[in-house]
N, C-alpha and C positions, 0 to 999 in steps of 0.2 A: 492454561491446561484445557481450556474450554473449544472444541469444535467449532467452528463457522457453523457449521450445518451438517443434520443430521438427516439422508437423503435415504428413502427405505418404501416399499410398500407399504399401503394402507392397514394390510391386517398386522403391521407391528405395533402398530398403537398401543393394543394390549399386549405385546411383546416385548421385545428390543428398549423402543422409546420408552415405554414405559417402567422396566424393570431398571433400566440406567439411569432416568431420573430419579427415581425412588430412592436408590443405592447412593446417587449424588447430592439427592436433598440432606439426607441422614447424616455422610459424611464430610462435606463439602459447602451445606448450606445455601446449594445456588445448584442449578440447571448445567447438564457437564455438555451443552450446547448451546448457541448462540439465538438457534431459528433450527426449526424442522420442516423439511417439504416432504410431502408425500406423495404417491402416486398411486393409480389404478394398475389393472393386471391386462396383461391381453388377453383377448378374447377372439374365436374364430367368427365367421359370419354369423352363425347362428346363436353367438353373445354366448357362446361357453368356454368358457378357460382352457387357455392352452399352456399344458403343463407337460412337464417330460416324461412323466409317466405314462401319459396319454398319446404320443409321440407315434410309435408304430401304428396307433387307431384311424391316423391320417393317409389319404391315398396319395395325397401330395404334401411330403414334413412341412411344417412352419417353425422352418428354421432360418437365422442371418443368413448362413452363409446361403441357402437356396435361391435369396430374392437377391443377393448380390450379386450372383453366378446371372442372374438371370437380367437384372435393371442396372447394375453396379452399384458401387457402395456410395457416389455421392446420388444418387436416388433416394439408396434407402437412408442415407441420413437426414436429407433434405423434407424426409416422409416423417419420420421421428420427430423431425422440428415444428411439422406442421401440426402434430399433436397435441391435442390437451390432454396432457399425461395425469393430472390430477383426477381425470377421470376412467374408467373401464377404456380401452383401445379396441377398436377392431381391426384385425388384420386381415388385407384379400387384396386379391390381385387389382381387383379394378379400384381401389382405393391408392394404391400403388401406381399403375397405370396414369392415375390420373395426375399428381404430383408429379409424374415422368414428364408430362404435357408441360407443366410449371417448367421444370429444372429445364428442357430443352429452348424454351422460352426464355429465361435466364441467359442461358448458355449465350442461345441468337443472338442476344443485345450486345453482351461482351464483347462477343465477337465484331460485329456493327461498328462498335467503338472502336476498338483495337485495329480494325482493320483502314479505319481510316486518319490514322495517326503514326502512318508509317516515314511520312515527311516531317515530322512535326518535334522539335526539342523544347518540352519543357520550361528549360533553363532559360535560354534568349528571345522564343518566340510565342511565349505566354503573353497576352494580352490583357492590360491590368484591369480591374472590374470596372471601371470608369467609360471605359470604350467597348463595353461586351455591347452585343445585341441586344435589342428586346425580348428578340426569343430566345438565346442563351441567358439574360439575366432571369425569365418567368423560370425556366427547369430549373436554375439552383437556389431558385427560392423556393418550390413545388422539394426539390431534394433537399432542403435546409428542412422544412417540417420532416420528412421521412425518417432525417437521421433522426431529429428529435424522438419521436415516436416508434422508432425502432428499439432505439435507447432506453428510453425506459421501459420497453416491452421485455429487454432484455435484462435490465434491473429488478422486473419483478418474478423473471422466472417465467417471463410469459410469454416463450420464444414459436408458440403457434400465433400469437399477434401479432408478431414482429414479420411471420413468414406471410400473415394474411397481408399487412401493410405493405409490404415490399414488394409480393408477386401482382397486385393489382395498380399498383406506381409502375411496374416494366411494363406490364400488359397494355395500359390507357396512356397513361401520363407522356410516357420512353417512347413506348413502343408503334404505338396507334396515332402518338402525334409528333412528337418530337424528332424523332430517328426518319417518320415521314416529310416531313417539313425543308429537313437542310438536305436531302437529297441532290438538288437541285445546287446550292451552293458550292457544297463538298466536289460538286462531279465538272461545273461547268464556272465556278468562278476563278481567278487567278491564282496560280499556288501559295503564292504571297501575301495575298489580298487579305484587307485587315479583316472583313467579314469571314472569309474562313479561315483564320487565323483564331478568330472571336468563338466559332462554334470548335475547333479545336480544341482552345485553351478549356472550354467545358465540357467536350466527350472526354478530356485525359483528367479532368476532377471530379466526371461523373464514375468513371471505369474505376480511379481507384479508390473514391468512395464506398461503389460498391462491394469493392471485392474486401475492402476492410468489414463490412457489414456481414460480408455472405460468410466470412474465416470462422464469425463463433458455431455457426450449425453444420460446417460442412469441415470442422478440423478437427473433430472431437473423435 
């Protein structure tokens, strides 16, 4: 009968949480929840609450649907993720904007990968870890830590860690070394050739590693 989790703003403490514990102690002898998270409120630039009565007082609403219309909605989720929601949020364009920069960055890499695995099956022309490269064995150990680290970011609820960990791995790790490096192979070595066959077999376990990582902030 007991909830996972009780997910609520902070000023319920002395509300909600509180009045249903009370009621659960008395009758139940135990907490009618498992774990409680809480969260801050947003707030405009100027760190004042934006509430919907306050709504009309704006020249420009700070509302979903506005910054969806305007960045799309895997922005704005991607911007939500990046939050530390246990705290007061601000909301503003150039905070938005900026995470736009990230998710299009994201986007690049995917793409990067995907686009050069267009000869490439899986199934027969996977190359078993034993014969990978050097530089394709360093990025799936560099991506062996991120999942880990992602993972539990996400276990604790602490999916702006997990956003900070991930978008600095594509930016440096992916993006700035990796994705630069096998240029050279992908473009001019033999279609067959076990070298890039090697870096293959690792952009199609990088792509869908990440996109299993990127599903919990950008599916919700």
């Amino acid at each position: 009968w007991q909830a996972d989790m009780y997910f609520e703003g902070s000023d319920q403490h002395r509300g909600w949480f509180q009045s249903s514990l009370l009621l659960s102690l008395m009758g139940n002898g135990a907490a009618p929840y498992q774990t409680v998270l809480t969260h801050g409120f947003m707030v405009d630039a100027d760190r004042e609450k934006i509430s919907k009565s306050k709504q009309g007082a704006y020249e420009k609403p700070q509302t979903a649907e506005a910054y969806v219309k305007k960045y799309g909605a895997d922005v704005v989720r991607l911007w939500v993720a990046s939050q530390d929601f246990r705290n007061d949020i601000v909301v503003s364009e150039e905070r938005i904007q900026k995470v736009g920069e990230t998710y299009r960055g994201i986007r690049n890499a995917l793409r990067y990968q995907l686009s050069n695995l267009y000869d490439f099956d899986p199934a027969t022309q996977a190359v078993p870890d034993d014969q990978l490269t050097g530089l394709d064995r360093w990025i799936l150990s560099e991506f062996s830590r991120l999942e880990h680290d992602v993972a539990a970011a996400y276990s604790n609820c602490e999916f702006h860690v997990g956003y900070q960990r991930l978008s600095q791995f594509i930016a440096v790790e992916l993006s700035a070394v990796y994705h630069d490096v096998i240029k050279d192979r992908m473009y001019t070595d033999p279609a067959g050739s076990v070298r890039r066959r090697s870096t293959q077999t690792t952009l199609h376990r990088l792509v869908t590693g990440l996109c299993q990582m990127l599903s919990p902030v950008l599916a919700f």
